[in-house]
N, C-alpha and C positions, 0 to 999 in steps of 0.2 A: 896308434896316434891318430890317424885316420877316420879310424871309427869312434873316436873318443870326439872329436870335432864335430862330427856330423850328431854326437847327443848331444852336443852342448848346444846345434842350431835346434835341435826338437823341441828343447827345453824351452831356449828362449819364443820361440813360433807359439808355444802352446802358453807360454806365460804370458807371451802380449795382448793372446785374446781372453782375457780376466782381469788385466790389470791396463787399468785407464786414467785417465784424468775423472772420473764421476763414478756413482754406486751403480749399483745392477740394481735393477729392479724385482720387486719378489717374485715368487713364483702364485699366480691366482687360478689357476687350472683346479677346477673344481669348484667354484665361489660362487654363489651366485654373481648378478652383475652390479648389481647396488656396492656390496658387498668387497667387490675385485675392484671397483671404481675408488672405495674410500681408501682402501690398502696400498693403491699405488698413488695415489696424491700425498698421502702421508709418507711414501716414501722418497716425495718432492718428483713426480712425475705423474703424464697428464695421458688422459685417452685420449686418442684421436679419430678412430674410426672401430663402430663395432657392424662386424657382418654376422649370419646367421646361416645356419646349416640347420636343415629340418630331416636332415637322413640318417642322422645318428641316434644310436640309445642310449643317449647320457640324458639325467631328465633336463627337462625343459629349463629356460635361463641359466644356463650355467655354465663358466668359460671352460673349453675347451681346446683352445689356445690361445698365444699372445705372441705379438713380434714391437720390440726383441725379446728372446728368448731371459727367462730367467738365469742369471749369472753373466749374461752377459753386461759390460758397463757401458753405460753413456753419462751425457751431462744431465744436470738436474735439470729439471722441466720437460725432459724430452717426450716424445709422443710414443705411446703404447698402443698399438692394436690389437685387438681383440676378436675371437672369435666366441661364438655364443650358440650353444643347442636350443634348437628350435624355430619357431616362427619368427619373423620380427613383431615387434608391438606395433598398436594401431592406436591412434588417435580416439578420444572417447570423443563422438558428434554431438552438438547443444542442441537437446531435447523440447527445452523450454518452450512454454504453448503449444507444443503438438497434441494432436489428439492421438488415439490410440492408433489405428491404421499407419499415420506420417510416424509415430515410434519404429511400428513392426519395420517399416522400410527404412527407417533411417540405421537402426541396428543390422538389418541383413547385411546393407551396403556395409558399415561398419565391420563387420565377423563378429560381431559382439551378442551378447543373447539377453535378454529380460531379466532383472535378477525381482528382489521383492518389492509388490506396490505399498503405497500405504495412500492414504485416502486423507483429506484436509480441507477446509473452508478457505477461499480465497476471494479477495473482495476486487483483485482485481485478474485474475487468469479464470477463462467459460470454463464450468463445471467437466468434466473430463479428460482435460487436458492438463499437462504436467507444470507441477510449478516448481519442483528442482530435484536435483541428479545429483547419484554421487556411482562414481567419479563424476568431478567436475567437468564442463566443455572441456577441449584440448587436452586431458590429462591422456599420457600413455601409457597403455594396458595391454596384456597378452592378449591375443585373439582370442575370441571366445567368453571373455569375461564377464562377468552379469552386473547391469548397473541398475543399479537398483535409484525408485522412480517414487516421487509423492506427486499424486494426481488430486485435482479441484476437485470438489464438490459443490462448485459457488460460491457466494455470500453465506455466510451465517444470518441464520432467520435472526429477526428483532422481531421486537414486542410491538405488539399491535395497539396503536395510543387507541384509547375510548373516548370519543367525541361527541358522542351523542348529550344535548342538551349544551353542548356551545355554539358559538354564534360560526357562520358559515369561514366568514375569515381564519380566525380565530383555530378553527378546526383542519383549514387547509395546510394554517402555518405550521402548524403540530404535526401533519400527517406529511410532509412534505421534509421538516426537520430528521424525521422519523426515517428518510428514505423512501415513500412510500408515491408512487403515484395517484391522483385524487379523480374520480370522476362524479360528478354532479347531477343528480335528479331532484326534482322540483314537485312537489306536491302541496293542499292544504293541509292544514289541519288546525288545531284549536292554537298552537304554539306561537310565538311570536313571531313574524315575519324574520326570515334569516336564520332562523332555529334550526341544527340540525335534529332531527326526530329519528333517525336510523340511520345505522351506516350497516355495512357488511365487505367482508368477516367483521365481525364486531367483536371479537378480541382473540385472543392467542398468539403465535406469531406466523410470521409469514416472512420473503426472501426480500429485500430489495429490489425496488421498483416493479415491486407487484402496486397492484391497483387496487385502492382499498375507492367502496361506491359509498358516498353519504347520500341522504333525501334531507334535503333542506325545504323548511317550511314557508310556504308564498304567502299566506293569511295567518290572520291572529286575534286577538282580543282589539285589537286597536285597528283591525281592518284595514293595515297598512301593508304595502309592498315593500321588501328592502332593498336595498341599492341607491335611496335617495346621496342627493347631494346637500350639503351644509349652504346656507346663502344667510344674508343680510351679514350682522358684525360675527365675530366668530365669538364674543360671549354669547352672547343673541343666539347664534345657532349651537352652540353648546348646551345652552340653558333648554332653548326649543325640545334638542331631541333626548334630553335627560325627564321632561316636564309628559314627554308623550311615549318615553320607553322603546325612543327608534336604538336600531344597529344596524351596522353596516356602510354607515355614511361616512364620507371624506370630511376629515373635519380639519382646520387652520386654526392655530391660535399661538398667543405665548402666556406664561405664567412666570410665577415664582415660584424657587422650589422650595418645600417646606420639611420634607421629609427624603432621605436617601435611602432605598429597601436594600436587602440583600438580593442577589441575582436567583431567580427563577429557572430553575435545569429542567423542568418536566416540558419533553417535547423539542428541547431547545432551549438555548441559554440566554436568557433575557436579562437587559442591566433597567433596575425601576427605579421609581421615583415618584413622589407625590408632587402636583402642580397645585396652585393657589392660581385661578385667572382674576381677574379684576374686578370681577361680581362676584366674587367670594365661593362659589364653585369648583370642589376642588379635582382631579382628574391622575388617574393613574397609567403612566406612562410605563409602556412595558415595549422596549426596545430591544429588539431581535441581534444579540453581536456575533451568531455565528455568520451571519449573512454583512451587517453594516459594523463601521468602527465603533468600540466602546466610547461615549462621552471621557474623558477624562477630570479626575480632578475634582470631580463635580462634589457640590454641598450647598447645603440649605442656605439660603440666601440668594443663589442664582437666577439669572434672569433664562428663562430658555425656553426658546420659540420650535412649534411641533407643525406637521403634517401629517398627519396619518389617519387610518380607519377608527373609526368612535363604536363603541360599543355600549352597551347600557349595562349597570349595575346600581343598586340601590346607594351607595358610596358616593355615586357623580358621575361614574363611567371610566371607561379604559380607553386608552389611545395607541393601537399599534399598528403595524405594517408600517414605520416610522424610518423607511427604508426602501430602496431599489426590490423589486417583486424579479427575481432571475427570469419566471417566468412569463413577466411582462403581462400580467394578465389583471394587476392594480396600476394603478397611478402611483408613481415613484412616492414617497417619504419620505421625511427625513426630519432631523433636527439641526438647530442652527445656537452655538454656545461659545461665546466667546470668541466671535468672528468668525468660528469655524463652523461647519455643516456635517455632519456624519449622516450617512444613507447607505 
């Protein structure tokens, strides 16, 4: 009777540590950790701490133990600890605009190794330096792991506008549109004053904010200088420098507009218009709106008042730079429509 008591306490001792108020959780020894992580939340129970052991030969990620044990019960949610074969993961470090040398060290420091480069144009990260990683910053990754890197090459080359035979303005605003830094040499020759008569490179393409050189022409058939200024009334001086084939002068006036063009992309996107001034001279207005506001609205019949650089053409002549110069090196422009001003 005795010994019949004492199985019935074994019994119950051994059944109470199985039977609980909550499930046991599975068994994940073996699993990787992604893997052992999903299986026991789905059995409504949570990790809460995983350690690592790098002395064993189970492979790498993979649990090797859990507390509590599987079969054991708790309540749902409860915390599962895990042990894990191998190193811990390391943080993948943000690469971004490093050159190569600040990579090599920032992966040592990491444990992490170079995986494959790939090469790309970039208009805003210096040629040799990375413009993105994968893994992403902060992702965690086994030591050692290779992140693979797309490094600059620059800008992508553009096309090199051909200027030669436009007027100095005219040519700046194009090669400047363009990306292009402008430098200025001055020479005669038989061409119009303001002409440019060579640039170099003179065409192909080239990187942004390279330096394209024009020679702009000092003399001409009319043995004039350019860079004059407009004076007396502004038909008067409209009239003057269409009558004597000047460019490059500051010119003021208002018209009426008689004609709406469509916008002009070469170089830069210009919004045009034909003017009618008040001596029957009519004048083409070629307003730069990557730089100033588009007019709105606009149609023939409007009244609208200009500032800008005149240029000669057998037509009556063009008026642009009708707008702020970023690089400060014209007198502001602008238009004035309908109480409002755009530059």
């Amino acid at each position: 009777m005795k010994c019949r008591l004492y199985l019935i306490i074994v019994v119950f001792i051994l059944a109470s540590s199985t039977v609980g108020c909550g499930p046991t959780p599975p068994s994940v020894k073996g699993m990787e950790l992604m893997s052992a992580t999903a299986a026991l939340e789905s059995a409504g129970f949570r990790v809460s701490d995983v350690t690592y052991d790098e002395t064993v030969s189970e492979a790498t990620g993979t649990v090797i133990g859990q507390r509590p044990v599987a079969g054991q019960r708790a309540e749902n949610g409860s915390l599962v600890a895990l042990t894990v074969a191998g190193f811990p993961p390391v943080a993948t470090p943000n690469l971004a605009g490093l050159d190569e040398g600040e990579v090599s060290d920032a992966l040592a420091a990491a444990k992490l190794s170079l995986g494959q480069l790939t090469k790309s144009h970039s208009a805003s990260v210096a040629a040799g330096c990375v413009v993105s990683q994968v893994p992403v910053a902060g992702e965690l990754v086994a030591q050692g792991s290779p992140v693979v890197l797309v490094i600059s090459t620059g800008p992508e080359s553009v096309r090199i506008p051909i200027v030669k035979g436009r007027t100095e303005s005219r040519a700046k605003e194009r090669l400047k549109a363009a990306g292009f830094k402008v430098k200025i040499v001055r020479a005669g020759s038989s061409e119009e004053p303001g002409t440019v008569i060579a640039q170099k490179p003179s065409r192909g393409k080239a990187s942004p904010g390279s330096t394209i050189t024009i020679t702009v022409s000092t003399s001409g058939a009319s043995g004039q200088a350019s860079g004059d200024s407009a004076s007396g009334g502004s038909d008067e001086a409209a009239a003057r420098a269409f009558e004597q084939h000047k460019s490059g002068i500051q010119l003021k006036g208002e018209g009426t507009v008689t004609k709406v063009l469509a916008d002009d992309s070469d170089g830069g996107r210009h919004q045009r218009f034909i003017l009618r001034l008040a001596s029957g001279q009519t004048l083409l207005i070629a307003h730069n709106v990557d730089i100033a506001p588009r007019v709105p609205s606009l149609q023939s019949g409007d009244s609208v008042a200009f500032s800008g650089i005149y240029e000669w053409n057998s037509e009556g002549g063009v008026v642009h730079w009708t707008h702020r110069d970023p690089d400060g090196q014209h007198p502001a422009g602008w238009l004035k429509h309908d109480g409002s001003t755009y530059q």
